[in-house]
TORKOL-4160 file (C-alpha; in steps of 0.2 Angstrom, whole numbers, padded with zeros to 4 digits, m for minus):
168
<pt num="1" X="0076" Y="m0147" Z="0196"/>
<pt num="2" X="0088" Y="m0144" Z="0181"/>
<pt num="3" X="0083" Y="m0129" Z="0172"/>
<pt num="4" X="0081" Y="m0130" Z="0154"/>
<pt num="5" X="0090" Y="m0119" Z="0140"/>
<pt num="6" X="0083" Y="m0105" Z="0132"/>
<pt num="7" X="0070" Y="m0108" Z="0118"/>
<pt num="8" X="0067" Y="m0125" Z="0125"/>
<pt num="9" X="0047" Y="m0128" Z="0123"/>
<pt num="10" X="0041" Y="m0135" Z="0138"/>
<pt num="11" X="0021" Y="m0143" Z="0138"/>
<pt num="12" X="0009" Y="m0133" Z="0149"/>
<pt num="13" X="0004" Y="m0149" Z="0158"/>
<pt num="14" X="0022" Y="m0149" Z="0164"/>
<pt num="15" X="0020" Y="m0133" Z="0173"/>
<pt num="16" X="0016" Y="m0130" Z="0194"/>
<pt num="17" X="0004" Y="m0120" Z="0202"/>
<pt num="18" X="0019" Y="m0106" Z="0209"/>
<pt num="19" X="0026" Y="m0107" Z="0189"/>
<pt num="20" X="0008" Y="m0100" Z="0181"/>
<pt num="21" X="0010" Y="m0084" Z="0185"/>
<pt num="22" X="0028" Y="m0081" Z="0177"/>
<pt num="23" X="0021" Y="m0084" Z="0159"/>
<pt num="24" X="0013" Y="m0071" Z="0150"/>
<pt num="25" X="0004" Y="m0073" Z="0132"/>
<pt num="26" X="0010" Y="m0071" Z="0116"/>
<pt num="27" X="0002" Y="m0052" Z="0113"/>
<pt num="28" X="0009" Y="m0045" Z="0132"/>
<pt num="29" X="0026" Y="m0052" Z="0125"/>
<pt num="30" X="0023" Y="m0041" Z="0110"/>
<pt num="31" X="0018" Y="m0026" Z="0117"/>
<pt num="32" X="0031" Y="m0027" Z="0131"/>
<pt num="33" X="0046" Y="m0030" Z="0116"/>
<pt num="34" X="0036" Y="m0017" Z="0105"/>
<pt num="35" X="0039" Y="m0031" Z="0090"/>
<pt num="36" X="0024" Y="m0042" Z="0080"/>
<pt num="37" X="0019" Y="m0058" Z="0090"/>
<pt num="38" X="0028" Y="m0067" Z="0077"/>
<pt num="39" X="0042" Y="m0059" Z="0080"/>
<pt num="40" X="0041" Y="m0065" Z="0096"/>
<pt num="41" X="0038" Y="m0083" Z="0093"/>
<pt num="42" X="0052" Y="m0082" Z="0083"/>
<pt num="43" X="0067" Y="m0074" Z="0095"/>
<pt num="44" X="0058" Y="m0091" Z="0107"/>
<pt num="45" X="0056" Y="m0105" Z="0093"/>
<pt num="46" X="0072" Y="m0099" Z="0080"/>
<pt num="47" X="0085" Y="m0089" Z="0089"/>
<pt num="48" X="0080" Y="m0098" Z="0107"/>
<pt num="49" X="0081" Y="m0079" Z="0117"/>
<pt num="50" X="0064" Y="m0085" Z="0125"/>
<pt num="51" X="0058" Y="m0098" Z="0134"/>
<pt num="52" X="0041" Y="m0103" Z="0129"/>
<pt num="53" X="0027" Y="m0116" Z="0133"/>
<pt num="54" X="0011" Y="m0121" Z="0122"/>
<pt num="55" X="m0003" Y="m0121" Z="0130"/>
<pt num="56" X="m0016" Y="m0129" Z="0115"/>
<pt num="57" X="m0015" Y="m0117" Z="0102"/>
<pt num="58" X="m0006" Y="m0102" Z="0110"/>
<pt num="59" X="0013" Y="m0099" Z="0117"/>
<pt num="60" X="0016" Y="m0093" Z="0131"/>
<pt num="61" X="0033" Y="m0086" Z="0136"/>
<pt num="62" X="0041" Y="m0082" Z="0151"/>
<pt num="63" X="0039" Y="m0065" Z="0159"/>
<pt num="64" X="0056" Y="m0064" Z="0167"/>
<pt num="65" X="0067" Y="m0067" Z="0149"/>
<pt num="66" X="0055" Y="m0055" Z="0141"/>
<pt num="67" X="0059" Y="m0042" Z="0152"/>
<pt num="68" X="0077" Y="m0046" Z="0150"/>
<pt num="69" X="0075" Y="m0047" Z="0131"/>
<pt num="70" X="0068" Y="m0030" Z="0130"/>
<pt num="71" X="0082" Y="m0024" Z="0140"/>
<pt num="72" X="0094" Y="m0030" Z="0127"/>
<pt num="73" X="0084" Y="m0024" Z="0112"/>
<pt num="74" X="0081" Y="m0008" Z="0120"/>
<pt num="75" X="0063" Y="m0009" Z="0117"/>
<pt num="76" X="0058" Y="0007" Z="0127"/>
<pt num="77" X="0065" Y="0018" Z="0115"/>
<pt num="78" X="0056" Y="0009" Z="0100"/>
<pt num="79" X="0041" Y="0017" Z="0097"/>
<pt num="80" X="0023" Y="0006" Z="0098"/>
<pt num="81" X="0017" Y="m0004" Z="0085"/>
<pt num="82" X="0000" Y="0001" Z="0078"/>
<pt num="83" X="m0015" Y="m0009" Z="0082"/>
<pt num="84" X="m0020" Y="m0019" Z="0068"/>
<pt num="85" X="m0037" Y="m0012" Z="0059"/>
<pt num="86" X="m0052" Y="m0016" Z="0063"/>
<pt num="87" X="m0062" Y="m0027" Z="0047"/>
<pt num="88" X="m0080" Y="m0019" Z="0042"/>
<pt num="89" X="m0094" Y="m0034" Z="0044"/>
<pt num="90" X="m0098" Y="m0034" Z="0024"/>
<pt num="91" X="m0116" Y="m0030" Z="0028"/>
<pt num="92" X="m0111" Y="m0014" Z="0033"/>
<pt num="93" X="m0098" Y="m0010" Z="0020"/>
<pt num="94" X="m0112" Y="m0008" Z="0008"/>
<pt num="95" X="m0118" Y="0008" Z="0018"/>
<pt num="96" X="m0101" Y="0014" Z="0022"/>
<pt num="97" X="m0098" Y="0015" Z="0004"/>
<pt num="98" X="m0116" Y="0022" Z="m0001"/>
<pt num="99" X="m0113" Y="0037" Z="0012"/>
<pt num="100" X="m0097" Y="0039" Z="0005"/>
<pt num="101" X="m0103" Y="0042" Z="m0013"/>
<pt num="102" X="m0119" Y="0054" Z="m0005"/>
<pt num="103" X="m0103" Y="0064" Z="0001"/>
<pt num="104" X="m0092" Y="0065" Z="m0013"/>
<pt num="105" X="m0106" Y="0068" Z="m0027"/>
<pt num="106" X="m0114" Y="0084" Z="m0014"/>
<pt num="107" X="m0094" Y="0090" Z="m0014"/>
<pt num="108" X="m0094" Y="0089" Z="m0034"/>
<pt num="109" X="m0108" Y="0098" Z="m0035"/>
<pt num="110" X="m0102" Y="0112" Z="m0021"/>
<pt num="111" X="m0084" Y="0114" Z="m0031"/>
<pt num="112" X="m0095" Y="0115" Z="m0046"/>
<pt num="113" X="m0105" Y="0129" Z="m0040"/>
<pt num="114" X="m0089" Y="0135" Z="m0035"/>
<pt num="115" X="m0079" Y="0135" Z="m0050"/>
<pt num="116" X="m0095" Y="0145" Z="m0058"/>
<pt num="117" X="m0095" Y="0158" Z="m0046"/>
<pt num="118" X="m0075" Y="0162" Z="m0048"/>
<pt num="119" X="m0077" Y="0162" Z="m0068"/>
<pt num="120" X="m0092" Y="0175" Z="m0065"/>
<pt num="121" X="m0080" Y="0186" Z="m0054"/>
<pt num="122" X="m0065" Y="0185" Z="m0065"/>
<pt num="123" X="m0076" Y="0190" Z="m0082"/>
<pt num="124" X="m0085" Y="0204" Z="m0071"/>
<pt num="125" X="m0069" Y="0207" Z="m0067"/>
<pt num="126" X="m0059" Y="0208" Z="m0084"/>
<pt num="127" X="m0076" Y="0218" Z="m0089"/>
<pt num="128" X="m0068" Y="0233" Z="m0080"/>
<pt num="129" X="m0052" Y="0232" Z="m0083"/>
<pt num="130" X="m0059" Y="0235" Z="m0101"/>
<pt num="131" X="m0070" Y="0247" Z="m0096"/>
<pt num="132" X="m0054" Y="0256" Z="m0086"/>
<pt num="133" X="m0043" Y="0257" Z="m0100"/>
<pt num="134" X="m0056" Y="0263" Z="m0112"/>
<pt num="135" X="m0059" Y="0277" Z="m0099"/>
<pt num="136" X="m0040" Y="0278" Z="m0100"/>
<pt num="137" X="m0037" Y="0281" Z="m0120"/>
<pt num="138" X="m0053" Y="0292" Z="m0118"/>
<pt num="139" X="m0043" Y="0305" Z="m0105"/>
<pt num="140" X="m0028" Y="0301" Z="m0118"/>
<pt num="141" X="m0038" Y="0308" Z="m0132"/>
<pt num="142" X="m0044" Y="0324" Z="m0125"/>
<pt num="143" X="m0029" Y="0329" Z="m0117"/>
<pt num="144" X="m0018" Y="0328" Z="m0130"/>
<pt num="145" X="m0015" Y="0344" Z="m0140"/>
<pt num="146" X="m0024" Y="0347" Z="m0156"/>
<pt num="147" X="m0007" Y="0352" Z="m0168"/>
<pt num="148" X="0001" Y="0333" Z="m0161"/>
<pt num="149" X="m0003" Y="0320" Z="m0172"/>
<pt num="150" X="m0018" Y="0312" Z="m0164"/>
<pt num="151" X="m0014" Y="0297" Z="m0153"/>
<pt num="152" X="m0016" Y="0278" Z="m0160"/>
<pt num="153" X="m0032" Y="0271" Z="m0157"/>
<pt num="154" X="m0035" Y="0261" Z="m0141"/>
<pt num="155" X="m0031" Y="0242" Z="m0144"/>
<pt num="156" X="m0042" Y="0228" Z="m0135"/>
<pt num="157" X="m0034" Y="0217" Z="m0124"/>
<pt num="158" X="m0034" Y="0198" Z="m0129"/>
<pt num="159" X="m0044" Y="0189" Z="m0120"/>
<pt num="160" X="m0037" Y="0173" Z="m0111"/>
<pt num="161" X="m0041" Y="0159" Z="m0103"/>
<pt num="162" X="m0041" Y="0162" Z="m0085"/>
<pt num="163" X="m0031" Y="0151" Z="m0081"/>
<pt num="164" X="m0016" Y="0157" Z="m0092"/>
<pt num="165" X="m0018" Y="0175" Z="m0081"/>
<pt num="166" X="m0015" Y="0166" Z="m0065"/>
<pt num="167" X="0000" Y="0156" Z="m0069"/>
<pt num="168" X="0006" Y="0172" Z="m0079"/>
């Protein structure tokens, strides 16, 4: 038997019980040459590196020129394509998104609480920083001798946004 050229489709009906074995399916090809199984389809149909049959709807290739192939793309240093995602029934969509929305309003509401506590701590703690440089100007004010000229008067530190003192 004369054997046909590369990229020749041949019919499945055409093929002999020993033959069945060598043809793999279209996504073993892809995961053996790490490409898309349109890629594949494409190096048998376009650019005739594969041999392929149909078998109804599918293409089958042959194992040995796939093996060969990935030889000569290097393939085993190519890294694995992702599997495609999974699709969500609709039906359950619905829920996926009404847990999602519990989870993002109870996360407001906890950087909320949060945010609260922080501007509590930072006024409590610009409180005593107030509190420490009037005790300051107070020390100032009694240890200074009598004959100097008395010292200014303490002035009040301007209050800023909080967060003009983190940025600086």
């Amino acid at each position: 038997m004369r054997r046909k050229p590369p990229g020749h489709v041949r019919d499945v009906r055409d093929m002999t019980d020993s033959e069945a074995g060598d043809w793999i399916g279209g996504a073993d090809a892809a995961q053996i040459l790490k490409l898309s199984p349109r890629m594949v389809q494409r190096y048998a149909v376009e650019h005739g590196r594969l041999e392929s049959i149909k078998a109804g709807h599918k293409r089958l290739y042959r194992r040995a020129d796939v093996i060969r192939l990935a030889a000569e793309l290097g393939s085993e240093d190519r890294a694995q394509l992702p599997a495609p995602a999974e699709l969500v029934p609709i039906g359950e969509l619905g829920g996926i998104i009404e847990r999602q929305a519990t989870q993002i309003a109870q996360l407001s509401h906890e950087l909320g609480r949060t945010q609260g506590r922080l501007e509590a701590m930072q006024q409590a703690l610009e409180a005593a920083e107030r509190r420490a440089i009037s005790a300051e100007d107070q020390v100032k004010l009694l240890m200074a001798p009598k004959d100097d000229p008395a010292p200014e008067p303490p002035t009040e530190p301007v209050q800023r946004a909080w967060w003009k003192r983190w940025i600086g």
